[in-house]
N, C-alpha and C positions, 0 to 999 in steps of 0.2 A: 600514837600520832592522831592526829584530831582532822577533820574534813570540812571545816570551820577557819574564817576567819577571826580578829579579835571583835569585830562588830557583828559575826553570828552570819558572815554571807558563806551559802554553801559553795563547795570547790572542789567538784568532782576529779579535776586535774589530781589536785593535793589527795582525795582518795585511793587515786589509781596507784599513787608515788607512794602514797603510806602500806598500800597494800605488798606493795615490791619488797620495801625496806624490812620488812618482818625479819627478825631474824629465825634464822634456822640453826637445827640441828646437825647440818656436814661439822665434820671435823677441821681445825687449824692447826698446819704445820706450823710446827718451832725449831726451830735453830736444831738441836738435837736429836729431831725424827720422831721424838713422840707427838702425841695427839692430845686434843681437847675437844670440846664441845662448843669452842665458839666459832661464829660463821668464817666459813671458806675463803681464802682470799688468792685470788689467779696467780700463776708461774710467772706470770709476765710481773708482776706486782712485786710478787716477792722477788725475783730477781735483781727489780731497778733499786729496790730498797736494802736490798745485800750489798748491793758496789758502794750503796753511800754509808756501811755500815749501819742501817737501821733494825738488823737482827741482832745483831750483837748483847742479847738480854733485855733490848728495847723494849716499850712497849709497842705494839704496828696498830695503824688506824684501821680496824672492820671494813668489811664491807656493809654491814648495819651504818656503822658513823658516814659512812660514805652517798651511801642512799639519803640518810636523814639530811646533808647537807644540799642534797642536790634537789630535795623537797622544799625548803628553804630556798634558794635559789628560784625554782619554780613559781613557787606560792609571790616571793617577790614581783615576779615579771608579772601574774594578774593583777598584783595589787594596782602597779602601776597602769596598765591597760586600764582597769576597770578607774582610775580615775584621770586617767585621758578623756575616756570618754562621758564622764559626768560634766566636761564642761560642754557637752553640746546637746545637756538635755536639758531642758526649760523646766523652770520651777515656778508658777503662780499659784496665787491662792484663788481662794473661790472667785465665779461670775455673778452676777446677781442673783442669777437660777441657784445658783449653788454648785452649781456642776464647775469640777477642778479645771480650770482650761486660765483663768487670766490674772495676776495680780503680782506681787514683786514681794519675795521675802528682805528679811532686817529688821534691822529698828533704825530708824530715819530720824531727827529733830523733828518738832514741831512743828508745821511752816505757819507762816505769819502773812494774810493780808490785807495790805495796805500796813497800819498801826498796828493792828489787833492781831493776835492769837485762834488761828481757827482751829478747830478738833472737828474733825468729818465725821456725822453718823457712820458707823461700817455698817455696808452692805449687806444681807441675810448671805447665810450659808457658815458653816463649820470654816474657824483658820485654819486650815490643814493643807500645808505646800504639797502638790503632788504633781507626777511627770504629766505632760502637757501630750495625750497621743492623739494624732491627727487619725483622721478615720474617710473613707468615703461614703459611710453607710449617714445620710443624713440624722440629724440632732432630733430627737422628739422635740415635739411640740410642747409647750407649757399650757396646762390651763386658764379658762380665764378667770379662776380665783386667782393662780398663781403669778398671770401676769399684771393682775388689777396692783396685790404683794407690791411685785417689781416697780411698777409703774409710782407705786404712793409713796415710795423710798427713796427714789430716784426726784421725785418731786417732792419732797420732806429736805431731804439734802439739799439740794437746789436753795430753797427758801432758807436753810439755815445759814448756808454760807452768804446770801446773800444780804440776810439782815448783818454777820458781820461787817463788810463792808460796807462804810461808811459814806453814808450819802449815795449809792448806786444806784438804789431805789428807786429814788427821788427823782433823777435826771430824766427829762424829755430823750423818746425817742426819734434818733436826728434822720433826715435823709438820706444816710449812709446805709442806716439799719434797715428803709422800707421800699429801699432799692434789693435785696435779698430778701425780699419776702414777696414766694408768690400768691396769686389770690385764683383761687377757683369759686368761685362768686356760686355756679350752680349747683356743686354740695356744700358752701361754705367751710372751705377750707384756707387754711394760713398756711406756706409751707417756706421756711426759713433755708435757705442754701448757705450749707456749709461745704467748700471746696475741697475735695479729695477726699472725699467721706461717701463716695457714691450717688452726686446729687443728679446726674446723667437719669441716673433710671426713674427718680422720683419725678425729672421732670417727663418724662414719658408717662407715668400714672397721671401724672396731670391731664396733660394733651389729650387722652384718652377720655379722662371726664369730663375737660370742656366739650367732645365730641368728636377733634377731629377724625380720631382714626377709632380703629375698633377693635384694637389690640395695641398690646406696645412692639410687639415684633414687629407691628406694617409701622412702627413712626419712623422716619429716615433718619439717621445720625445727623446728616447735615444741617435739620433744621431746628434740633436739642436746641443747639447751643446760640440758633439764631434767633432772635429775640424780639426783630420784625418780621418773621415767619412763624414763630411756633405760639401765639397767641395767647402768652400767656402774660397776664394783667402784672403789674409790679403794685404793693401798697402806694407806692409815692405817688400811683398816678390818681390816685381819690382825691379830692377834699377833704381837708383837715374832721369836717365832720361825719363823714364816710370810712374814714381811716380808725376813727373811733369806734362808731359802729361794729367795726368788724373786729378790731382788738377784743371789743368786749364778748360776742356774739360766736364768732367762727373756731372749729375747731382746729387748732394749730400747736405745729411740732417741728422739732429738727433733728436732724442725725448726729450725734459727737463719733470721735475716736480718741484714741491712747494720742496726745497732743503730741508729740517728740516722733509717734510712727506718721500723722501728719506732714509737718515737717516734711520730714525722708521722702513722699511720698509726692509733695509739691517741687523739691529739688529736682529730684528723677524727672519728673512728667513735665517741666518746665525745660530744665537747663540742661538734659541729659538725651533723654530721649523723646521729646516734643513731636507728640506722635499727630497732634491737631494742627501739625506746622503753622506753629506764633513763632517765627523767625524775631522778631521784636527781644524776646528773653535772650535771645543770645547775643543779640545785634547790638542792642542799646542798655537791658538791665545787667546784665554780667558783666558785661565792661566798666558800669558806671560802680559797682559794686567790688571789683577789685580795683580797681583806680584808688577806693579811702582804705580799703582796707586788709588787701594785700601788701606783707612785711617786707618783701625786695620789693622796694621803689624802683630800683632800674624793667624791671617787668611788668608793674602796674603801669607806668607811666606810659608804657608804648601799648598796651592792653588795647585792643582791636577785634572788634566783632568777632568772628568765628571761632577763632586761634584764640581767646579770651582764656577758654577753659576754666573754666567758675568752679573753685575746691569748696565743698560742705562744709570746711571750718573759715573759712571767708563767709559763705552764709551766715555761718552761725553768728559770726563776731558781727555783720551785717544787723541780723534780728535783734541780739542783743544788747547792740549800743543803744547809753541810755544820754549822751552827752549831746545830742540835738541832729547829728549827722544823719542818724536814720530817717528821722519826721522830714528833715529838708529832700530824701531821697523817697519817701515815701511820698509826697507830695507829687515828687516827677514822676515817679511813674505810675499813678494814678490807681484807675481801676483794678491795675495786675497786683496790686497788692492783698486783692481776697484769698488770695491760693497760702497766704503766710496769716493773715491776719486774725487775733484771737475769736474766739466765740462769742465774749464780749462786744467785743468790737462789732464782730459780723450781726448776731442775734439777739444782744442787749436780754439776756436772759431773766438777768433780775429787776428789769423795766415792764417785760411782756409776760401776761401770766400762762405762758405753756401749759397747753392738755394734754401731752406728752411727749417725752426724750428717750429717742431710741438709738442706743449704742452699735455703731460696726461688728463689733465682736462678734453681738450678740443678734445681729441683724437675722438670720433667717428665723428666731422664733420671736423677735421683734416685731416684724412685718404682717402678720395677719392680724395682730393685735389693733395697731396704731391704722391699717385699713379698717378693722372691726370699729375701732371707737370712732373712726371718721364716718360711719354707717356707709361705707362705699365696697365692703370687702363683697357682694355680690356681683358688682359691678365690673370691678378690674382684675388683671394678675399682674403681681408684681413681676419683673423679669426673672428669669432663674440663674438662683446664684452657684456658681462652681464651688465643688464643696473643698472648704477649708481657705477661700482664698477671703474671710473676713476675718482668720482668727491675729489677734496678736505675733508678730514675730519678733521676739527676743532677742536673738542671735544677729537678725539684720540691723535693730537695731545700736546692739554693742559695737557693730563693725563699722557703722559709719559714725558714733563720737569716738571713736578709739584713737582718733589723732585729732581731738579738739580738749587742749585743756581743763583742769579740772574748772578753774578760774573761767571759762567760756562757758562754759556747763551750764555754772550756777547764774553767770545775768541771765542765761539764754530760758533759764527756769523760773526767777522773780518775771519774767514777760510774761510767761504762760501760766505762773502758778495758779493762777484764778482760774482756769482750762483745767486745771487737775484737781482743784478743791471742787469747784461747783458740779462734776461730773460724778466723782466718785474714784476717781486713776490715781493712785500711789506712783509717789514721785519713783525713778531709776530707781536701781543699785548704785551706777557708779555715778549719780548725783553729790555725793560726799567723802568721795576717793579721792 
């Protein structure tokens, strides 16, 4: 008997059982009182199998066949076990770093945008899927060879995808886009706010280098997000030839994430658990959002503030209409649409020439870098992040498309596909399920 499965996984169970099952040298009763040398089989055994006449010159089943069966048996039940639980361990391929923590195995279609055909530089680092293990012992640090590497790839990509794209280039950037960008005039910096990507703390690095405070623990929460209290300049408010100046001149950057963990991450914080109480999300955009596109019309219709209860796949079908309903609703509700709205949209990527893009994921060996290149990193600390709570989540996100069609999936993914090509993010698994 063998201690092995057919894939080579060892199974100390199946040793212990194979070790049992040996046969021995006791002798076996026969029908006649003589003896052999095959293994022993109990009085009770042979009893039950005499009343059903199975002595009667039969052959009797071992206790050796007996044991082997029941090692089979065994062996089944880990099989099964052990592939319960492969479906709750994460499979990505390499980070930028190389290091095994983020990416989606398959083979995906091609994806296309706009007309064109785009193929993504791939990232540095060995394809090799491997388990995803969280740790609390912090990530080293990268050198800065290794994050100049990171950083020229990430902007190599950028530009590549971007010349595909037809005409993006070229377009002015509008007052949408220089309203999300803020300006620290005194080390000339650009800093691009992307919603639910952490942009709370960057705007505390700020505040600290305009001067207010002298740490980011002393900035108060309450005045982050106030915008005639925390003193921080917007591009829009320059002159057109001010606004240039500093495109050309200042060193500027913004944060991505996995665009679909976005997503998730603006539903929750908006319409679930709105922890900055914007009672407005639930009051007026959830209602106005299941109203088109909630499928019982007798419960949209009456859809009312609180009791609204706003489903992620009403979202989804929300973001992904492309038939004009979303623009008219997008319109109403105005500014709250940055926490959904592409990176495009928000940071016109391939209009502004970025000095660098530093990913979530990858954020805590991100972050001295992109202060080093801004020449500020003597100056501040970034806040400290809890360990693991940037990495990729897999599993949360399968749980919440798991009840949005495959057919929702895919418009909700031509919206954002330019989010996943210009960044480097491989589309889902179950993008083509």
């Amino acid at each position: 008997m063998h201690c092995f499965f057919p894939l080579g996984i060892h199974c100390p169970l199946c040793c212990m059982l194979s070790k049992q099952s040996a046969p021995s040298k006791s002798t076996h009763l026969v029908p006649n009182g003589d003896t052999d040398s095959t293994p022993r089989l109990s009085r009770g055994v042979l009893s039950a199998l005499d009343r059903v006449g199975g002595l009667h010159g039969r052959p009797v089943m071992s206790q050796t066949m007996r044991h082997r069966w029941l090692l089979l048996g065994a062996c089944g039940w880990v099989l099964l076990i052990l592939m319960f639980a492969s479906k709750f361990i994460s499979f990505r391929t390499t980070d930028d770093y190389g290091e095994k923590s983020i990416a989606q195995s398959g083979t995906l279609p091609v994806p296309v945008l706009g007309n064109k055909v785009v193929v993504a530089t791939p990232l540095p680092g060995p394809e090799v899927p491997a388990v995803s293990v969280t740790t609390n012992l912090p990530s080293p640090l990268p050198s800065a060879t290794d994050w100049l590497d990171v950083s020229e790839k990430r902007l190599e990509l950028l530009s590549a995808v971007c010349k595909n794209a037809s005409g993006k280039t070229r377009d002015p950037v509008n007052k949408f886009v220089m309203d999300r960008i803020f300006v620290c005039d005194k080390h000339k910096i650009l800093f691009c706010q992307t919603p639910k990507v952490g942009n709370t703390q960057w705007k505390k690095v700020l505040i600290v280098l305009n001067g207010d405070y002298p740490t980011v623990d002393e900035v108060p929460e309450d005045i982050v997000h106030r915008h005639d209290k925390n003193h921080l300049r917007r591009l829009s408010s320059f002159t057109p030839s001010e606004i240039s100046e500093r495109l050309r001149l200042y060193f500027k950057f913004l944060i991505v994430r996995d665009p679909f963990e976005r997503l998730i991450s603006a539903f929750k914080d908006k319409f679930v658990e709105n922890p900055r109480f914007e009672p407005w999300y639930k009051t007026e955009i959830a209602p106005a959002i299941i109203r088109r596109y909630r499928r019982d019309r007798r419960v949209a219709a009456g859809a009312t503030a609180p009791a609204a209860g706003l489903r992620f796949r009403e979202f989804v079908r929300y973001l992904g209409d492309t038939d004009g309903r979303r623009r008219h609703l997008d319109y109403e509700f105005g500014e709250a649409v940055i926490h959904w709205a592409t990176y495009s949209e928000l940071c016109a990527p391939c209009q502004i020439g970025y000095s660098a893009v530093g990913h979530h994921e990858t954020l805590e060996r991100d972050v001295p870098h992109i202060l080093r290149g801004a020449g500020v990193e003597a100056l501040v600390e970034y806040p400290a992040i809890p360990p693991g709570i940037t990495r990729y989540n897999r599993t949360k996100v399968e749980q919440y498309f798991a009840g949005v069609s495959g057919a929702e999936v895919r418009k909700l993914y031509a919206r954002y596909q330019g989010d996943f090509l210009l960044f480097g993010y491989p589309p889902p698994n179950f993008l083509w399920s």
